[in-house]
C-alpha positions as CSV (number, residue, x, y, z in Angstrom):
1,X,272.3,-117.7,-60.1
2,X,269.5,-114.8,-59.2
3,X,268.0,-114.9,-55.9
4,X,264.6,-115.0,-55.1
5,X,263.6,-111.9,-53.4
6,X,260.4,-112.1,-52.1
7,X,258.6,-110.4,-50.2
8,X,255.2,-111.6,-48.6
9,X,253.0,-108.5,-47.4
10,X,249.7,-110.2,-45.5
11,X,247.3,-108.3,-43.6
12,X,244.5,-110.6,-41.6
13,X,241.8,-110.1,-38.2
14,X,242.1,-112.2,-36.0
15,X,240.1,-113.5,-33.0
16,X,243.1,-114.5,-30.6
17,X,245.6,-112.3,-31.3
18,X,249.0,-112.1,-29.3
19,X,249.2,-109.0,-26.5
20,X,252.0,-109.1,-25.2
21,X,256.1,-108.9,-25.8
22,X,257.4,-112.2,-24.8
23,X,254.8,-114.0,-27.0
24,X,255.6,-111.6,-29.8
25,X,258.9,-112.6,-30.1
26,X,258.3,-116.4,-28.9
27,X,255.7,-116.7,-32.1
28,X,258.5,-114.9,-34.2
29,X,261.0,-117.6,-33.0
30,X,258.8,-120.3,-33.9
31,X,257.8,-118.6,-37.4
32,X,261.4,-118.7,-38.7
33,X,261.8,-122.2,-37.5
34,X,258.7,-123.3,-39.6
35,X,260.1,-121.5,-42.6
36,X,263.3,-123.3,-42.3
37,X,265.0,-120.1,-41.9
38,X,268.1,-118.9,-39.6
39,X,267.8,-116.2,-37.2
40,X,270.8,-113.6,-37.3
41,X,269.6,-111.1,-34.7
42,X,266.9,-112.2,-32.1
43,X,263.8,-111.1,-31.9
44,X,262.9,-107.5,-30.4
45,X,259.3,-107.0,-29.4
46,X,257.5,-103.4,-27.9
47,X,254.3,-103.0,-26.7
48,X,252.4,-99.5,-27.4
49,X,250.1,-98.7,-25.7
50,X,249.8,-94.9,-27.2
51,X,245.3,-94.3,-26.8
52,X,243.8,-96.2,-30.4
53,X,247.7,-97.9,-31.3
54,X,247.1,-100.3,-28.6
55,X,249.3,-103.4,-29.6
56,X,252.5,-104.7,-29.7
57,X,255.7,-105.1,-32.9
58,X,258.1,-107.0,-33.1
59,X,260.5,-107.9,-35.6
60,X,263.8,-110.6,-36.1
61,X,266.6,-110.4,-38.7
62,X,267.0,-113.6,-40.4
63,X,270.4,-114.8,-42.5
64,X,267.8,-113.4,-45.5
65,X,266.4,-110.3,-44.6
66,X,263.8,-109.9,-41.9
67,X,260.5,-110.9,-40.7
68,X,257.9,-108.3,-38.7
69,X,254.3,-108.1,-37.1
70,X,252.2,-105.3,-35.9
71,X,249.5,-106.2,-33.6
72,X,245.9,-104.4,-32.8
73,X,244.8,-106.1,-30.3
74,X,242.7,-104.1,-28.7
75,X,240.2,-102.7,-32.1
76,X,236.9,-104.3,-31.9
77,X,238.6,-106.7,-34.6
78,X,241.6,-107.4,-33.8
79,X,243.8,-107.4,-36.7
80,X,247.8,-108.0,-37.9
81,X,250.1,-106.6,-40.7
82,X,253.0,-108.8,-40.9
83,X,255.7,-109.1,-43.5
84,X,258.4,-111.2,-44.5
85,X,261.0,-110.5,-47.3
86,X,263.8,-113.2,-47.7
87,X,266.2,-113.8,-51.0
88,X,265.6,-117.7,-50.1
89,X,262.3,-118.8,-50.9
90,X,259.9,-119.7,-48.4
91,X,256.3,-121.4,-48.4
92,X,253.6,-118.6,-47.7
93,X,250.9,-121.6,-47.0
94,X,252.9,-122.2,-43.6
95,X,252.9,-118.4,-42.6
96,X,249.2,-118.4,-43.1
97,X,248.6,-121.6,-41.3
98,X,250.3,-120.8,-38.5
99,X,248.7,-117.4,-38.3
100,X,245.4,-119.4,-38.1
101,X,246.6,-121.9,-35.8
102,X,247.9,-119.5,-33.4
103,X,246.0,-116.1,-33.7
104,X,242.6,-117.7,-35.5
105,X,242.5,-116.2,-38.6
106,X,238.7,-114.6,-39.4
107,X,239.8,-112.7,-42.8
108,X,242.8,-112.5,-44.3
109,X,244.4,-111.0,-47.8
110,X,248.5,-111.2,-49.0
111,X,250.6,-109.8,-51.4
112,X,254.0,-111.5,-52.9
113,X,255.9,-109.5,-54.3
114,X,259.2,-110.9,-56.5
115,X,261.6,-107.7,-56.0
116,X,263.6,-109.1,-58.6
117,X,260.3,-107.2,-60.7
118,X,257.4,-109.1,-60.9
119,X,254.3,-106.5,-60.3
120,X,252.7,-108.1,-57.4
121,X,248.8,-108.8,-57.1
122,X,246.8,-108.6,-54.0
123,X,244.9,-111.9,-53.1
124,X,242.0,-112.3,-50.6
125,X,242.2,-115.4,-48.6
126,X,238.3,-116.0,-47.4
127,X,239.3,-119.2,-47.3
128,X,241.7,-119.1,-44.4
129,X,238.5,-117.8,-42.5
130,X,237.6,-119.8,-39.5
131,X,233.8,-119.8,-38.1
């Protein structure tokens, strides 16, 4: 049987985003759990706080490949570039619900991508918006 192979690219601002390590990779821990994957190598989380980079990354290895956020938190906007890419599927509606519930999502826009060769399609997600 083929695997799925997906990857999930999503870009989004944000109004609370997270500015620090420890929350990086606690939020990471709790995003694997929701996607009712397995964590093979814990999450790693750096601030940077090089002048206009301001923010922090961090990134876990799951049984399936990987998942990964880059933070701006200090931009007038705040804004996040996360991905995830997993052979096990995964539902993208809980990634970008939690993004909202957490970081309180005010734009947002994703990309899936099947790397098994599907061409992928960006998608704006006004809806995810919250006022």
């Amino acid at each position: 049987m083929e695997k799925n192979h997906k990857h999930l690219i999503f870009n989004a601002t944000v109004s609370k985003p997270l500015t620090d390590e420890e929350s990086c990779k606690s939020w990471l821990i709790k995003l694997v759990e929701l996607i009712d994957m397995n964590i093979l190598i814990p999450p790693v989380a750096k601030y940077c706080d090089t002048a206009g980079n301001e923010g922090v990354t961090g990134t876990v290895v799951i049984e399936t490949s990987h998942c990964s956020i880059h933070i701006w938190h200090k931009e007038q906007v705040p804004y996040i570039k996360m991905d995830i890419y997993s052979c096990k599927d995964f539902d993208e509606k809980k990634v970008f619900d939690y993004v909202n519930e957490t970081m309180s999502t005010v734009s947002a826009g994703y990309m899936l991508v099947d790397r098994n060769g599907i061409i992928p399609m960006w998608k704006s997600m006004s809806s995810l918006a919250t006022t």
